[in-house]
N, C-alpha and C positions, 0 to 999 in steps of 0.2 A: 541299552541307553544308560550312558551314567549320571550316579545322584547328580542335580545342580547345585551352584553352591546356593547358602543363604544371602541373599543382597546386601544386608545388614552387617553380618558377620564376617562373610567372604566362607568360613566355614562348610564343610557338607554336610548336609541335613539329613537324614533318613527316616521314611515314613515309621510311624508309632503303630505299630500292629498287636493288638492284642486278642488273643483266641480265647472265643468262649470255650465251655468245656462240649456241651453239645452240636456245635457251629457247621456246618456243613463242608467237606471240603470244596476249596476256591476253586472255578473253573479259570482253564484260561481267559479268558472275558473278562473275569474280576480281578485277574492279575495286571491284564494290561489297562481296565480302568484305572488303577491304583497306581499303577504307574504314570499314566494320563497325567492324573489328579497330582500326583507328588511333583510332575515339571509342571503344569501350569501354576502350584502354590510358588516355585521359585522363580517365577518368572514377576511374580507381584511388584509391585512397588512397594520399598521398604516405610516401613512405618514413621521414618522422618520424615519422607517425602509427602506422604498423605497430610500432617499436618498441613501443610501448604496449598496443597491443589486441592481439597477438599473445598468445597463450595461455603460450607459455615467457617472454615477455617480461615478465608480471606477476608468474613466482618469485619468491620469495624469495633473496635472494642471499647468501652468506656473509662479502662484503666490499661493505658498503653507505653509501651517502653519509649522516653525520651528521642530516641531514633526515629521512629514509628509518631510521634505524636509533631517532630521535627517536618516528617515529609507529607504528613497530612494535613499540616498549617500553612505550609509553603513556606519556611522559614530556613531549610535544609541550606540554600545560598545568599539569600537576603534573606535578614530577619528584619521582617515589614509587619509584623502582627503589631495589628491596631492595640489591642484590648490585653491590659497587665494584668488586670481582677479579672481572670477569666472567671465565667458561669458555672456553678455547682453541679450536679448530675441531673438534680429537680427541678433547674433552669433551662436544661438543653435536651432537645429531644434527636436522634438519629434516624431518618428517613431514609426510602430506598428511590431509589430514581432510575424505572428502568430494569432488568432490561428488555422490557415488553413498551417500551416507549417511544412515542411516533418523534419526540424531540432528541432524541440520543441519538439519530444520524447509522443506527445499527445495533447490534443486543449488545449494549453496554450497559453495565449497571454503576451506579455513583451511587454508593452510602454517605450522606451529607449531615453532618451533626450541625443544628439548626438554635442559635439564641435568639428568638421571637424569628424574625425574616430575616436575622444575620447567617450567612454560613461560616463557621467556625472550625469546618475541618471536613475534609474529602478523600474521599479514597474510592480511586478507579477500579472497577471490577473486570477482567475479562477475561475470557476460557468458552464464552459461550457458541460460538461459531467456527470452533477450530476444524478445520477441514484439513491440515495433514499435508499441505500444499511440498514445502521441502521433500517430504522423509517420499511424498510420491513422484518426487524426479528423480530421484536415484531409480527406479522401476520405468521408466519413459527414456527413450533412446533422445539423443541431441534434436531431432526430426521431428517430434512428437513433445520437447521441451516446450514452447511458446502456447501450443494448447492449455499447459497449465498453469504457468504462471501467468496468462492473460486474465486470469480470472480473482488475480490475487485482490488487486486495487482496478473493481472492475471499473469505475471510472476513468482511470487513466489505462487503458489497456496496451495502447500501440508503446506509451513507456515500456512496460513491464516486460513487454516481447522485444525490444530494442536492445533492453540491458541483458538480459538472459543472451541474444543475439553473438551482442558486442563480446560476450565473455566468451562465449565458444570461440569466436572468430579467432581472440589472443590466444588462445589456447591450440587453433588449427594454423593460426601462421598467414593467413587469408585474409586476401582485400576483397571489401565489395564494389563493382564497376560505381563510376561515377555516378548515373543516370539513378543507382540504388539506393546511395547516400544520400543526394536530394529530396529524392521521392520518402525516401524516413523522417528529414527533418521535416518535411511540409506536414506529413501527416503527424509528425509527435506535435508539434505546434497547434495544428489545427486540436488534436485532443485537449490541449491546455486551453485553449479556447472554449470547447465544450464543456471540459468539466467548470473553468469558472463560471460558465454562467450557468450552471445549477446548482453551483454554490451560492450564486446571488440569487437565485431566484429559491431556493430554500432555506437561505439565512433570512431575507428579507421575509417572506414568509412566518418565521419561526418570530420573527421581532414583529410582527404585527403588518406589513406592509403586504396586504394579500396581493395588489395587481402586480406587484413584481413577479409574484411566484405563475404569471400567468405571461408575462412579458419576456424572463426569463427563458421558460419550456419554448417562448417559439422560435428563440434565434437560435436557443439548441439544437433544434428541429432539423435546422439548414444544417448544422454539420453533418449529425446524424446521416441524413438523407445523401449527402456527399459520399460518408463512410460507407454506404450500403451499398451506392454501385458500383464502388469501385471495389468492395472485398466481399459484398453477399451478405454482408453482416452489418447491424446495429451496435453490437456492443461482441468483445470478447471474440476477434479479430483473425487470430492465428493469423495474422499479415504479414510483419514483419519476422522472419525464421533467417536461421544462416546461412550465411551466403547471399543473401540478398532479401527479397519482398518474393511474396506468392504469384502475384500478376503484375501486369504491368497498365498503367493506366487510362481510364476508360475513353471512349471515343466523345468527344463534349466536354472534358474534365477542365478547362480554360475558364468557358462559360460559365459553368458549372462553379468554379472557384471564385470566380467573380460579383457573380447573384451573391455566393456565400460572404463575402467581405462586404458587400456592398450592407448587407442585410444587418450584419452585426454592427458594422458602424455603426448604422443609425439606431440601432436599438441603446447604444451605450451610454449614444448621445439622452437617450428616452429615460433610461433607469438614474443618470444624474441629476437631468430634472425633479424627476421625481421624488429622489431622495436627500441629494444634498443639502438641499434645503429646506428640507422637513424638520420644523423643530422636536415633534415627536420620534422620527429618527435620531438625531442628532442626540439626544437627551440619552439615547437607549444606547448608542454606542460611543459616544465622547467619553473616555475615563475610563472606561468597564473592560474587566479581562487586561489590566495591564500587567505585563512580564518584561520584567529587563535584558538587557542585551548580556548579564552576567546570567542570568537563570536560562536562556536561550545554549547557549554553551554549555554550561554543565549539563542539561537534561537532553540534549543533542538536537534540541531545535532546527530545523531549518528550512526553507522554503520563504514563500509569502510572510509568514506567522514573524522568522526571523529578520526579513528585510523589513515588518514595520515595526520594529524593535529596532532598526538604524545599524545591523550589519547586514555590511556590505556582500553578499557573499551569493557566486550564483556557478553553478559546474560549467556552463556553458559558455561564459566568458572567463573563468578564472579555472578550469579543466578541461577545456574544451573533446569536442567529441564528436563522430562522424559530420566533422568540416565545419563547424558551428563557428569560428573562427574567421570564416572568411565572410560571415553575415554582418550586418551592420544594426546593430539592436542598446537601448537602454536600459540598464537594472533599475529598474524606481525601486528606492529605499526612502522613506518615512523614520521619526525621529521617538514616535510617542508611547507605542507599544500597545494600542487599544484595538476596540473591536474597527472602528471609524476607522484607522491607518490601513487596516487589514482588507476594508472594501476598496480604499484608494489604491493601495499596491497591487488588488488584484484587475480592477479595470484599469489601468495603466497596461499590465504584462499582457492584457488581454491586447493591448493595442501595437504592443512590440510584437506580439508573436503574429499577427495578423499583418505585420512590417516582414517581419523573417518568409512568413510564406508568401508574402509577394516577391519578395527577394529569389525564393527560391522557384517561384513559377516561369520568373524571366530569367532565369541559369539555367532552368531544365537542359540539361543534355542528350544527344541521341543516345543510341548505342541498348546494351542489354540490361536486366534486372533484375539478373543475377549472376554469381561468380561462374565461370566458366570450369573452374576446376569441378570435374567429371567424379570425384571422388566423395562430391559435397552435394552435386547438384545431376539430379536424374536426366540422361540423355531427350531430347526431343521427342516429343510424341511421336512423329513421322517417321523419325528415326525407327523406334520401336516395333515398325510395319513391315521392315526392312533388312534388319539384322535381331539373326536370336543373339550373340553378343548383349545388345544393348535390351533386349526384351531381359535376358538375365540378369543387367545391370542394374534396371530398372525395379527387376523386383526385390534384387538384394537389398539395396538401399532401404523400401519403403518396409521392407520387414523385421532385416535386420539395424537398419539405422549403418552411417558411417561413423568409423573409431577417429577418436580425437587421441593426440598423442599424451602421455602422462604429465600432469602438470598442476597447478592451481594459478587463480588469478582473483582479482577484488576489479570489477567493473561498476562507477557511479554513471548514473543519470538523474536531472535535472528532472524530475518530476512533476506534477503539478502538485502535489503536497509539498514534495522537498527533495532531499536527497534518497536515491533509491539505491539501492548495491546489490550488488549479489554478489557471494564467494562462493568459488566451482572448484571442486576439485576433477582429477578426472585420474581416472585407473591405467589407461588406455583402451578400455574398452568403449563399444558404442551408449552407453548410458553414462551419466556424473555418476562419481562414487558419494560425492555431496556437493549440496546444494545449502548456501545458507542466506537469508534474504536480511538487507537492513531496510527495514520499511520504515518511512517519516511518520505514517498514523501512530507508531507506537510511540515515536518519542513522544510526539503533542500531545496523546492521550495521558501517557504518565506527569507531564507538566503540567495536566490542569490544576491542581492541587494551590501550584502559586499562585494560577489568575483567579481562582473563584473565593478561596478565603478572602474574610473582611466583605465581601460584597452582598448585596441583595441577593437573596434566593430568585426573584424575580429576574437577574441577570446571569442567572447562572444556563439558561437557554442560547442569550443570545452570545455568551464566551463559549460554549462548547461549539454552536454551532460554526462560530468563526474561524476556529482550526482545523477545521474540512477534515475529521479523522475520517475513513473507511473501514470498518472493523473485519473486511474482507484482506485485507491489508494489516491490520493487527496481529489477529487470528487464524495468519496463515498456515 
């Protein structure tokens, strides 16, 4: 084995050995420890690096460089700071928020320097949850992809396996049958429907409004319980894979989808009673967490968060994707940029996508449910009973996974955060050579900075809660 270099240096390092004079001679054993020992010290991370990823080394500091004291104010793109005389050091104190916190939505931590119950300056913390999601689809064959990145933004799941999906497919040259297309849009929709309303029912919650957080859980329920018989599953789906969907849908799924609409309606209609005209709501979200359409853009905003910030911007009408194009649906955009726009934009989308799947309940098409190309998709079970051919077909595939040709591609989907991507490379072989995800929780996360400075500490709850970050999603 040879020396590795030093990270830092680029240089080769070689171990420091020094002999006692009485020392025993080295067994082989302690030579190849030492050898151990020598690659693993170069495998380290260089000592710039640790500055940074170092858990004290992401504080907040009380004497910060211009730069740093710029993106902690929210000033980086608007300069909207209230306060010229800022507060001495013996006027402001630095708190931690988090990230053992039931109101952080996930182990997020926010260091917030605080003048009385002003907040003066924020900085997002995260590293806590990182589970390695990218660097472990290069090791998972195309077949065995949707497993993992379902779990990224486990609220929106049927997204996250869509676009992972959709990327191979460019990548293989393959259409999926009509009947497979629909049946993705119904269920990604239906998802965006789930996850908003346990976003309303845990923002509302979080801002004080307990019976939403209990009105909310039940219309979720109905999806849920949809999602279950048709994939086996509640959450984290592996449903949606290349080439098509896993199953094909269940016998009652009409009925079934109709109680589900029926249900949600009327709850919508329940949670605007409730709230809109709640002056104690209204007071808690009117004003609060506002971000402009210019700090939306540079911090790469986008979804819900950026349509009530009044751009206009949505992948599925303005990118469209597996047929999204031929549905008939409204973008609601909002003008004001607050928490209040952000519950209107989201029961609105709630009510388009609950439009898109009726749309697509009465197009349903016959036919298969997945691509017929045999190189992607395992012969017939019956088959299998039949021909050893396809009995070895069949196990090639699920073992080895099938080769996608060499390539890269960048695949967006409409999310229910925002925008989601992934960039794929591929080798030719059956696994990505890389995997690289653009998740919306990260941009929102890093733009809290501009909505919570100048405001109430007491609002700084119901602003985090309103840009739905997932830190499964972050911290992937």
């Amino acid at each position: 084995m040879s020396n590795p270099p030093d990270i830092t240096t680029g240089e080769l390092e070689a171990p420091a050995s020094k002999t006692e004079a009485n020392a025993p001679a080295s067994t082989g054993a302690d030579e190849r420890r030492a050898v151990h020992d020598l690659w693993l010290s170069g495998t380290e991370a260089p000592t710039t690096a640790g500055r940074f990823t170092d858990e004290g080394a992401q504080e907040m500091l009380d004497d910060e460089t211009p730069e740093a004291l710029a993106q902690q104010r929210g000033t980086a793109v608007v300069d909207d700071y209230v306060s010229d005389d800022l507060a001495t050091g013996d006027e402001t104190q630095i708190l931690n928020m988090g990230p053992q916190h039931p109101a952080t939505h996930g182990v997020l931590r926010l260091q917030v320097e605080l003048e009385g119950e002003i907040v003066r300056r924020v900085k997002p913390i995260i590293g806590y949850l990182h589970t390695g999601m990218e660097r472990t689809a290069e090791v998972l064959t195309y077949m065995q992809g949707p497993t993992n990145v379902t779990r990224m933004d486990y609220l929106s799941p049927f997204h996250n396996e869509l676009c992972f999906s959709l990327a191979t497919e460019t990548l293989l040259g393959i259409d999926v049958p009509p009947r497979a297309e629909v049946i993705r849009v119904m269920m990604s929709e239906l998802n965006r429907v789930a996850s908003h309303l346990l976003w309303a029912a845990t923002t509302g919650f979080d801002i004080g409004a307990l019976s939403m957080m209990i009105y909310g859980w039940r219309e979720r329920e109905l999806c849920l319980e949809f999602f279950e018989k048709l994939t086996g599953l509640r959450m984290n789906h592996n449903y949606i894979r290349p080439g098509g969907v896993s199953a094909d849908l269940h016998d009652g799924w009409e009925d079934d989808l109709e109680a589900l609409i029926t249900g949600v309606e009327k709850g919508l209609v329940e949670y605007e009673d409730l709230l809109m005209g709640n002056p104690i709501f209204l007071e808690r979200t009117k004003g609060v967490g506002y971000i402009t359409p210019e700090e939306c853009l540079a911090y790469g905003v986008t979804g819900p968060v950026a349509r009530a910030s009044g751009i206009d911007w949505d992948l599925r009408r303005d990118m469209p994707y597996s047929g999204f194009e031929e549905y008939e649906f409204d973008v609601p955009v909002t003008s004001n940029g607050d928490v209040f726009d952000r519950f209107l934009v989201r029961f609105e989308e709630v009510r388009q996508s609950l439009r898109i799947v009726r749309q697509a309940a009465d197009r349903m098409p016959d036919g298969d449910w997945r691509t017929e190309d045999r190189k992607v998709t395992p012969p017939p079970r019956a088959r299998i009973d039949q021909s050893m051919e396809a009995l070895i077909h069949h196990f090639k595939i699920m073992t080895e996974g099938f080769k996608v040709p060499a390539g890269e591609t960048y695949q967006a989907v409409e999310s229910s955060r925002g925008e989601l991507g992934m960039y794929m490379v591929s080798n030719g072989t059956a696994k990505p050579w890389r995997l690289h995800v653009r998740a919306p929780s990260f941009a929102h996360v890093q733009a809290l900075p501009t909505m919570l400075t100048d405001s109430l500490v007491a609002d700084t709850i119901a602003t985090l809660a309103s840009v739905d970050p997932v830190l499964g999603d972050v911290d992937r």
